[in-house]
DODO-538697 format. One line per field, with one value per residue (C-alpha): residue in three letters; chain; y, x, z. Coordinates in steps of 0.001 Angstrom, whole numbers. Layout:
N
code <- c(ALA; ...)
unit <- c(A; ...)
y <- c(Y; ...)
x <- c(X; ...)
z <- c(Z; ...)
***
This chain:
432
code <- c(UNK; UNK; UNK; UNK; UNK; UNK; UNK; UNK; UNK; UNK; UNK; UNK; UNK; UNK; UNK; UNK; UNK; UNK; UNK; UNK; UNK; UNK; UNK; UNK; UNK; UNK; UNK; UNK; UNK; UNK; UNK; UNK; UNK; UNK; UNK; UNK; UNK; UNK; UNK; UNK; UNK; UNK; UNK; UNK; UNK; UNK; UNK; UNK; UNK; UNK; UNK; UNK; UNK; UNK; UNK; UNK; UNK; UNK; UNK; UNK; UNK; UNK; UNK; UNK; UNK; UNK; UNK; UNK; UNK; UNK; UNK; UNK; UNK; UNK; UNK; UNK; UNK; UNK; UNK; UNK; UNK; UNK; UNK; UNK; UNK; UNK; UNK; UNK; UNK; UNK; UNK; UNK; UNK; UNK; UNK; UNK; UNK; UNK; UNK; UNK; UNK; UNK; UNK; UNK; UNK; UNK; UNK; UNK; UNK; UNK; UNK; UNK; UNK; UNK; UNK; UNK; UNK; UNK; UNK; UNK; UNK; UNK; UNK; UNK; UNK; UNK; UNK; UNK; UNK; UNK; UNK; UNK; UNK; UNK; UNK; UNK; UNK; UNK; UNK; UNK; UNK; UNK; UNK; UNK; UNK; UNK; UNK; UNK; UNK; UNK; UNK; UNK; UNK; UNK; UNK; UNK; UNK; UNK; UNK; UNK; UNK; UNK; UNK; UNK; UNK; UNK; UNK; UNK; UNK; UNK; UNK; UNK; UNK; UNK; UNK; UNK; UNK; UNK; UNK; UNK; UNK; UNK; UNK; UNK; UNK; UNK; UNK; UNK; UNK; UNK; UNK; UNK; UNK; UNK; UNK; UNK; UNK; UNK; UNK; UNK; UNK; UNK; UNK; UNK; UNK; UNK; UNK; UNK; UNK; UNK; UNK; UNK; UNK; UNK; UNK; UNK; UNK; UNK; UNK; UNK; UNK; UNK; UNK; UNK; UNK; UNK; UNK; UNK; UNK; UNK; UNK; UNK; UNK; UNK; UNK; UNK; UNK; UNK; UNK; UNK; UNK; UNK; UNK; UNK; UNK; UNK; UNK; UNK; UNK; UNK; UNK; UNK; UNK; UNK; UNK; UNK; UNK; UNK; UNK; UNK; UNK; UNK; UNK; UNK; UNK; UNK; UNK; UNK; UNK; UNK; UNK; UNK; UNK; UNK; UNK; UNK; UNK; UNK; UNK; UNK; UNK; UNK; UNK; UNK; UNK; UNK; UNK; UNK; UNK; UNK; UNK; UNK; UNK; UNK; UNK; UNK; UNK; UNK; UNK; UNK; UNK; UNK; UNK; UNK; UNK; UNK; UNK; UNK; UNK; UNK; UNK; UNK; UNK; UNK; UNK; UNK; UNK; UNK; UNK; UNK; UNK; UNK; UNK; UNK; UNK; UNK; UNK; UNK; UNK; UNK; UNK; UNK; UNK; UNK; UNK; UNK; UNK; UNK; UNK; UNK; UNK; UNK; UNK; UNK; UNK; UNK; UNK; UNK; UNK; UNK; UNK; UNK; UNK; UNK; UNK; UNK; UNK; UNK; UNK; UNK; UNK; UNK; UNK; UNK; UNK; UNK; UNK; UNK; UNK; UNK; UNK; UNK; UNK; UNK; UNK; UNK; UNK; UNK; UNK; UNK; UNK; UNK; UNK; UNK; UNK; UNK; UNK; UNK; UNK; UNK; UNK; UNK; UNK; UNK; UNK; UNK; UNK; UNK; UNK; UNK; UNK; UNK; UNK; UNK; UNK; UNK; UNK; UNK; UNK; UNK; UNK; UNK; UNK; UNK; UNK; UNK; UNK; UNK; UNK; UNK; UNK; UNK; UNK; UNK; UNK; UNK; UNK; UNK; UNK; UNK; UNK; UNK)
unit <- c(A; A; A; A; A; A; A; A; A; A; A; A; A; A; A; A; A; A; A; A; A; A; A; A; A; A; A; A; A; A; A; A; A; A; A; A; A; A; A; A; A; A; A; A; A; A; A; A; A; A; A; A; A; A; A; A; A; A; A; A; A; A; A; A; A; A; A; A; A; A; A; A; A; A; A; A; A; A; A; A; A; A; A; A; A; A; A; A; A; A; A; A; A; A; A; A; A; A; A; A; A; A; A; A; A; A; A; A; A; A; A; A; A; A; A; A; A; A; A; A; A; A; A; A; A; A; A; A; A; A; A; A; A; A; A; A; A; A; A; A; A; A; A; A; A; A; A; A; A; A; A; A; A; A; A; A; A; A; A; A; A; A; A; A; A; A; A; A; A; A; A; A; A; A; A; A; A; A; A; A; A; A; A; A; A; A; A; A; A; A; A; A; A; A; A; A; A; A; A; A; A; A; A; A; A; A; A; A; A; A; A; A; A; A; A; A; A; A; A; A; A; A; A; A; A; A; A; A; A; A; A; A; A; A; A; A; A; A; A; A; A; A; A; A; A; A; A; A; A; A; A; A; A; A; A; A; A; A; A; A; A; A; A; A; A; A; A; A; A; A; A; A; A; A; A; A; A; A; A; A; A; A; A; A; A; A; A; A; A; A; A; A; A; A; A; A; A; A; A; A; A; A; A; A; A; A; A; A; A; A; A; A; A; A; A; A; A; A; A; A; A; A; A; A; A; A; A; A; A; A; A; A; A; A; A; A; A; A; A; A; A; A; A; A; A; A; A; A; A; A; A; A; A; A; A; A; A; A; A; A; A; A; A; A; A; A; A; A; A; A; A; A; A; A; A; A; A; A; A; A; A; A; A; A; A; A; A; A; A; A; A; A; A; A; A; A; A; A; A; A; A; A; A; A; A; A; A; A; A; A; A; A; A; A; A; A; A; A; A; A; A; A; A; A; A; A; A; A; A; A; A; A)
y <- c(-77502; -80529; -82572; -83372; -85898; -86956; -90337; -93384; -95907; -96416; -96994; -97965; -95127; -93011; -91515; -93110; -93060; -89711; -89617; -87349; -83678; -82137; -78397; -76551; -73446; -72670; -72906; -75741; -76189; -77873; -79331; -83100; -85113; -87345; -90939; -94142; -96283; -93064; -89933; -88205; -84166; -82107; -80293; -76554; -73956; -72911; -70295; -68113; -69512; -73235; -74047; -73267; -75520; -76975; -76732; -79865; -76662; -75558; -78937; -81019; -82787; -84353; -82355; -79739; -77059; -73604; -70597; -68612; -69250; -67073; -66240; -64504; -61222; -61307; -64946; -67049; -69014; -66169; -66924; -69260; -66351; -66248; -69101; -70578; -74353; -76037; -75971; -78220; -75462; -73423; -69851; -71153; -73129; -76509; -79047; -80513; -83156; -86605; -86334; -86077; -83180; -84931; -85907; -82318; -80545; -82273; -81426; -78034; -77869; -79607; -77582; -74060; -75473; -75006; -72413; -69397; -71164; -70737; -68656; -68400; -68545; -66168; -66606; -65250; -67335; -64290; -66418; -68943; -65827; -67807; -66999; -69944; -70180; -72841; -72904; -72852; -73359; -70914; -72468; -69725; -66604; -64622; -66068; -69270; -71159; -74740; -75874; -78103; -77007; -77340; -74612; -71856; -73863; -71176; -68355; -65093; -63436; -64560; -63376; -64804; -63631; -64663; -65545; -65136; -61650; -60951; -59092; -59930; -60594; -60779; -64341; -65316; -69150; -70103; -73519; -76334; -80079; -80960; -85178; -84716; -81643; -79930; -75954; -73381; -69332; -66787; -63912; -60674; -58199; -60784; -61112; -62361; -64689; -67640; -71256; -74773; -77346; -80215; -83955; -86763; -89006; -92185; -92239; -92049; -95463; -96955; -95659; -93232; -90054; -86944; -83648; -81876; -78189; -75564; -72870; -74875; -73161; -70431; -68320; -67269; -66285; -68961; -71602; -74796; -78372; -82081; -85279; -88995; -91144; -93004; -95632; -96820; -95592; -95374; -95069; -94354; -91919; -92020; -88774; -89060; -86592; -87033; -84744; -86416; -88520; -91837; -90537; -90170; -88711; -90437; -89370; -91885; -92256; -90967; -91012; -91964; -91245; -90766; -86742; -84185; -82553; -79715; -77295; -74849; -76710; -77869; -77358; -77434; -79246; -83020; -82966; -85738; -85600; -83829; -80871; -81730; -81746; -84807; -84093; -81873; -82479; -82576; -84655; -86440; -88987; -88537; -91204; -90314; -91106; -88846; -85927; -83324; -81014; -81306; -84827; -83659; -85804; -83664; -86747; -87336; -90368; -90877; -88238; -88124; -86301; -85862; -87207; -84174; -85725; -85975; -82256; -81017; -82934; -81191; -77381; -77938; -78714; -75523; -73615; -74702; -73882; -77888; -78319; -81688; -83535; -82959; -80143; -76593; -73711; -69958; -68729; -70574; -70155; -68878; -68643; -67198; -69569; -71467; -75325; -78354; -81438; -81012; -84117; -82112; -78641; -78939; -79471; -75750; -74120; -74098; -76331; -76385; -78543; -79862; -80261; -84089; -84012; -81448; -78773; -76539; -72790; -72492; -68480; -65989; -64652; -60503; -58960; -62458; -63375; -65370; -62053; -60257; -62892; -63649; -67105; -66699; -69016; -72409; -72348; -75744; -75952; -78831; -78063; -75909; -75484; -78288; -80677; -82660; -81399; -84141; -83396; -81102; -82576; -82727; -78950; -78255; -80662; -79066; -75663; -76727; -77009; -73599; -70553; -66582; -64635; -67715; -67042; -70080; -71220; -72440; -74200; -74289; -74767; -72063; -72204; -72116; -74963; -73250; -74051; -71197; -70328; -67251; -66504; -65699; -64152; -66392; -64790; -65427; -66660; -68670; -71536; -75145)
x <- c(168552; 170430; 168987; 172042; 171908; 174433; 171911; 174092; 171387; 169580; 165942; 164189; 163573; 160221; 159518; 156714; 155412; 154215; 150686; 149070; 149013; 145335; 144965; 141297; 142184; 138323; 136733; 135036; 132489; 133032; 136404; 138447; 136549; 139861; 139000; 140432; 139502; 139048; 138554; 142066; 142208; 144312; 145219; 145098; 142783; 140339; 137320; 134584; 132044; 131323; 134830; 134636; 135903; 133532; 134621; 136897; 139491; 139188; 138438; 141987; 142930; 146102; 149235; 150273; 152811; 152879; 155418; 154556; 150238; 149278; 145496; 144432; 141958; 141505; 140037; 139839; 137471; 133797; 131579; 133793; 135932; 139439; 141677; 143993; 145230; 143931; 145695; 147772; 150332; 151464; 153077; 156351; 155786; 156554; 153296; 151069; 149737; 151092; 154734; 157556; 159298; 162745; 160759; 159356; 162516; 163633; 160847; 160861; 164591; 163635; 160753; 163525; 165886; 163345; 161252; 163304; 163110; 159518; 156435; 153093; 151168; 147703; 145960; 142756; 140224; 138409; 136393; 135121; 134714; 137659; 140118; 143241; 145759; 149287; 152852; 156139; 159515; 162043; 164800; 167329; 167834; 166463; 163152; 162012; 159555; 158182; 154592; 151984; 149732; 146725; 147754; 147984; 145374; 143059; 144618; 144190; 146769; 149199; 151320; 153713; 154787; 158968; 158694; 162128; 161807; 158077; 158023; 154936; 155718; 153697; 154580; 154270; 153744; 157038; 155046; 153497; 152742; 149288; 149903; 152753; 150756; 154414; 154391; 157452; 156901; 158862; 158635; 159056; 161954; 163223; 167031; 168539; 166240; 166902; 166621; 165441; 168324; 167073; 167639; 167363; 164001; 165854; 167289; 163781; 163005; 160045; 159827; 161963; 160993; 159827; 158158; 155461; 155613; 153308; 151147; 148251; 144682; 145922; 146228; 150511; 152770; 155277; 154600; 153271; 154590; 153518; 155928; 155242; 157652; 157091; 154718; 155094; 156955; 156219; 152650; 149046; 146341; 143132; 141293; 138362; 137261; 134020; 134936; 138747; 139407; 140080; 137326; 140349; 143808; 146453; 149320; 152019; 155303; 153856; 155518; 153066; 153674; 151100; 151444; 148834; 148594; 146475; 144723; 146978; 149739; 149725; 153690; 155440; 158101; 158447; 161609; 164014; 165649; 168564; 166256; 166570; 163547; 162664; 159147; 156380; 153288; 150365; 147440; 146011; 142867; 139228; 138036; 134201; 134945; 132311; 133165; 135452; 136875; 133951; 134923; 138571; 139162; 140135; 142579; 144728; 146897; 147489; 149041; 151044; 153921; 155181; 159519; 161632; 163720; 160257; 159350; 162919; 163074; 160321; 160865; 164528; 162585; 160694; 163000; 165220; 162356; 162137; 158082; 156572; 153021; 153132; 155196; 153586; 155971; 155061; 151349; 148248; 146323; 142695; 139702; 137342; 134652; 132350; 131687; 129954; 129652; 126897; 125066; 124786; 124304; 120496; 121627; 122679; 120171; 122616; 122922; 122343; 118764; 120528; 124073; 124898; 127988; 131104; 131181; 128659; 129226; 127556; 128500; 131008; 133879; 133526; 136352; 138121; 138515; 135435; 133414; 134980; 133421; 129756; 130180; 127174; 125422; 124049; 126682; 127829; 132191; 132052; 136151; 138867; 141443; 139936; 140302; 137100; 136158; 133903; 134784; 135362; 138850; 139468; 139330; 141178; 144335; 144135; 144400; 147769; 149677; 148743; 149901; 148004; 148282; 147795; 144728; 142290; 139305; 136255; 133354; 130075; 126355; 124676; 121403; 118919; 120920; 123060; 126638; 129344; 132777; 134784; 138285; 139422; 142515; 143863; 145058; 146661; 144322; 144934; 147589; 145489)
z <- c(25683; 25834; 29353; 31540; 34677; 37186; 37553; 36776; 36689; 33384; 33073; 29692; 26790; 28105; 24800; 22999; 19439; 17595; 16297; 14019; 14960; 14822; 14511; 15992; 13273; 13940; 17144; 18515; 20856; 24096; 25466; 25533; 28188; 29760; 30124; 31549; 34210; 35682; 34095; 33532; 33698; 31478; 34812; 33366; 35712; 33869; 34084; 33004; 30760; 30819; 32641; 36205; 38827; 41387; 45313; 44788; 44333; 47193; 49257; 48817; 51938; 50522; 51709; 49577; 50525; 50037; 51597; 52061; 52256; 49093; 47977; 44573; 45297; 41353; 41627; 38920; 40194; 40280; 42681; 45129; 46529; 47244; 47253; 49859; 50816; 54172; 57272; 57073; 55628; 58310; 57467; 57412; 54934; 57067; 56913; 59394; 57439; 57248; 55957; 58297; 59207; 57452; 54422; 54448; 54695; 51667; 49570; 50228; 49349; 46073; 45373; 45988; 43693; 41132; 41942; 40078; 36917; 36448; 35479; 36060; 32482; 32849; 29140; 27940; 26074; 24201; 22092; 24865; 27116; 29579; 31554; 31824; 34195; 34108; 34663; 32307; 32906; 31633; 28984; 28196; 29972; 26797; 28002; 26252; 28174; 28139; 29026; 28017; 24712; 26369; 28583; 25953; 23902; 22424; 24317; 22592; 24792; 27159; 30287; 32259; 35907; 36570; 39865; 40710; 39325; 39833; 36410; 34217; 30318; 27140; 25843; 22263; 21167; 19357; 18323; 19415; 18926; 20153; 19890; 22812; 24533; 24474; 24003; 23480; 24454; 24316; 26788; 25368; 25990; 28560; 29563; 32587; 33698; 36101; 34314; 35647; 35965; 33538; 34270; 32043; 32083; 30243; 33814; 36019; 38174; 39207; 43652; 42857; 44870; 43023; 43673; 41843; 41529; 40123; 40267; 41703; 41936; 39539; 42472; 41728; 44321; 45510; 44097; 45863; 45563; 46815; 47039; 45967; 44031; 40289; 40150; 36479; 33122; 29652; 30410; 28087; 28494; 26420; 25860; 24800; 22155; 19732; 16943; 16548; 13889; 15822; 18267; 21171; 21655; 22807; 25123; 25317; 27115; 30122; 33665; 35993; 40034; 43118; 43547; 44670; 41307; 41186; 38619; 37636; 37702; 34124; 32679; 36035; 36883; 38074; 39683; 41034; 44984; 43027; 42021; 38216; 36275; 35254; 33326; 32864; 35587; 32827; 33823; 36914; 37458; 38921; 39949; 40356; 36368; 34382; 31825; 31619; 34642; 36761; 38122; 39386; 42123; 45674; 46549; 44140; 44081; 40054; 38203; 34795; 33713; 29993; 30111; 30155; 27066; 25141; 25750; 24825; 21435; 20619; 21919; 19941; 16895; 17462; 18414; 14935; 12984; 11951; 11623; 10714; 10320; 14326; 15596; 14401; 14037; 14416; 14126; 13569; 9786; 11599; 9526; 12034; 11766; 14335; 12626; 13724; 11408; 9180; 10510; 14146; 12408; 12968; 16803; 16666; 13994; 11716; 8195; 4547; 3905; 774; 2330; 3848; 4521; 5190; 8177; 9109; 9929; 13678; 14267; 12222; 14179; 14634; 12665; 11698; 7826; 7261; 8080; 5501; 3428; 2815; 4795; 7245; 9919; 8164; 5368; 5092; 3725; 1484; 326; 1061; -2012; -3914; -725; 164; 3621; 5839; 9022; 11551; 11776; 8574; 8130; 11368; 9647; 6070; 8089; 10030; 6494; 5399; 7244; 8417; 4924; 2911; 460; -1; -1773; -329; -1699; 434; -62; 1368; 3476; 117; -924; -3621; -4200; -3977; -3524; -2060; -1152; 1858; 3155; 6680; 9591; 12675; 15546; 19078; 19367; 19183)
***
């Protein structure tokens, strides 16, 4: 998975500095508000409970090409109906809006050289009662498939549609690493499956022209795409998150260009004017500013994509088996538990009186490990195999070093203010 380039011009390294890999083995409430100047969006489509997108979906005026015009009559989106771009897309896929019909041309021939190289991802969110939707791009013909984490993030199941062969698959999470938002699948029973041709990102310029492609509303079919061209390299995000360590997550190395990204098109391809992919389209920027997904912007004009080189170091270290402190190989240690620090558990009903400190246990998982145990609502986990526990975080990282089957000890002060322990059995629950 080597990236290969016929670019002769050499730009400076775009991959930036690791950070410390957290891992949500329990399930947290709420999700990572983006924030910068503006507020940047993890661009995944999301739905059902507490994650449905406002109109701004279905409102875009920037000009964004799809052919042919698809909609989705299983809508992720309830309540807003069925999905289509504006009218600036005309059947044949050619635009009305403001590019030329040269300029056009060319990105649609971009956009094809791609297009059989990738998948739509479908996940479901069982716990958050959600629906997700994204896009991957197919490695190896055997089916290995790259896409951000926050894509599968959570996911209970997943699918994947080919679109060059329309055939859906169950996909399986290889591994992960949450710091780079970088995600390997592999599609089941898969073989002969078209590939993307992969560029090299050490090689990307500042103007030079790119296109963003992706499955944008969640809505499948052909998939859409939007030009623009690289405004800056080796760029930072800032997510704000209040239950992370640092209080934010950091994506760095970033590629940072003016395309129409969309919802849904989280994992697709940035691709250069010779149709190799240069990076993965991962976040873009609201700039009514505010909290979470309900601020997306319906004109975008700043977008970020993660350096192809970046992505592939990573899915090859997956892929080899090679985990470290950041990349997570093979399935997630899940304890089945609902948690909130214990200085918010009275937020949520939930909280030992004599407790002060550790995580509290908001809600028990049906049929997960911790309700095989006698862990109930208001337990507060004060250590997990002799490890101090004070935070929410701090469980979620002493989870990512064990693995499902691993049997572990917990200490917690239950809601009469007596101290216990129990073992308990972990599992294998959703990709974080």
């Amino acid at each position: 998975m080597e990236p290969t380039s016929n670019d002769s011009n050499e730009e400076p390294v775009l991959d930036g500095p690791t950070r410390d890999e957290h891992i949500i083995a329990v399930t947290r409430r709420g999700r990572v508000s983006l924030n910068l100047a503006a507020a940047f969006i993890l661009v995944v489509a999301l739905a059902g409970m507490g994650f449905v997108f406002g109109h701004y979906v279905f409102t875009s005026t920037q000009t964004r090409i799809t052919s042919p015009t698809t909609s989705n009559s299983n809508s992720l989106f309830p309540g807003f109906g069925n999905f289509t771009y504006p009218s600036t897309t005309t059947p044949n896929g050619s635009s009305g809006g403001s590019q030329s019909s040269t300029s056009s041309a060319a990105a649609a021939k971009i956009a094809q050289s791609v297009d059989k190289g990738l998948v739509d991802i479908n996940t479901s969110l069982s716990y958050q009662g959600s629906q997700a939707a994204g896009t991957g791009m197919v490695l190896t013909s055997n089916g290995l498939v790259l896409t951000n984490n926050h894509v599968i993030q959570g996911a209970t199941s997943i699918t994947a549609r080919d679109v060059n062969n329309n055939k859906v698959y169950t996909a399986t999470v290889v591994g992960y690493d949450i710091s780079k938002d970088v995600a390997l699948l592999q599609l089941k029973n898969a073989s002969g499956l078209a590939t993307v041709s992969l560029g090299n990102s050490r090689k990307v310029t500042r103007g030079e022209q790119v296109v963003g492609v992706g499955n944008a509303g969640g809505i499948g079919g052909t998939p859409s795409y939007a030009a623009g061209s690289v405004l800056a390299l080796n760029q930072s995000l800032t997510a704000s998150d209040s239950e992370a360590a640092a209080g934010s997550e950091n994506l760095n190395g970033m590629i940072e260009m003016n395309v129409d990204i969309q919802p849904g098109d989280s994992g697709g391809p940035l691709v250069n004017s010779k149709g190799k992919v240069i990076g993965i389209d991962t976040a873009a920027a609201a700039m009514g500013g505010g909290f979470g997904f309900q601020n997306f912007a319906p004109n975008v004009t700043q977008a970020y994509a993660i350096p192809i080189n970046t992505a592939l170091s990573i899915a090859t270290s997956i892929e080899n088996g090679d985990a470290t402190t950041s990349v997570h190989v093979g399935g997630t240690a899940f304890m089945g538990v609902e948690i909130v620090p214990a200085n918010q558990a009275s937020q949520y009903n939930a909280g030992s009186p004599t407790a002060t400190s550790g995580v509290a246990v908001e809600g028990v998982i049906p049929a997960s490990p911790a309700a095989a145990t006698a862990l109930v609502t208001g337990d507060v986990i004060t250590s997990v195999n002799g490890q101090s526990i004070a935070t929410t975080i701090g469980l979620e990282t002493l989870l990512q070093s064990l693995k499902p089957g691993d049997v572990v000890q917990v200490d917690y002060v239950d809601q009469s203010g007596a101290a216990e322990s129990l073992s308990l059995t972990l599992s294998s629950g959703p990709a974080q």
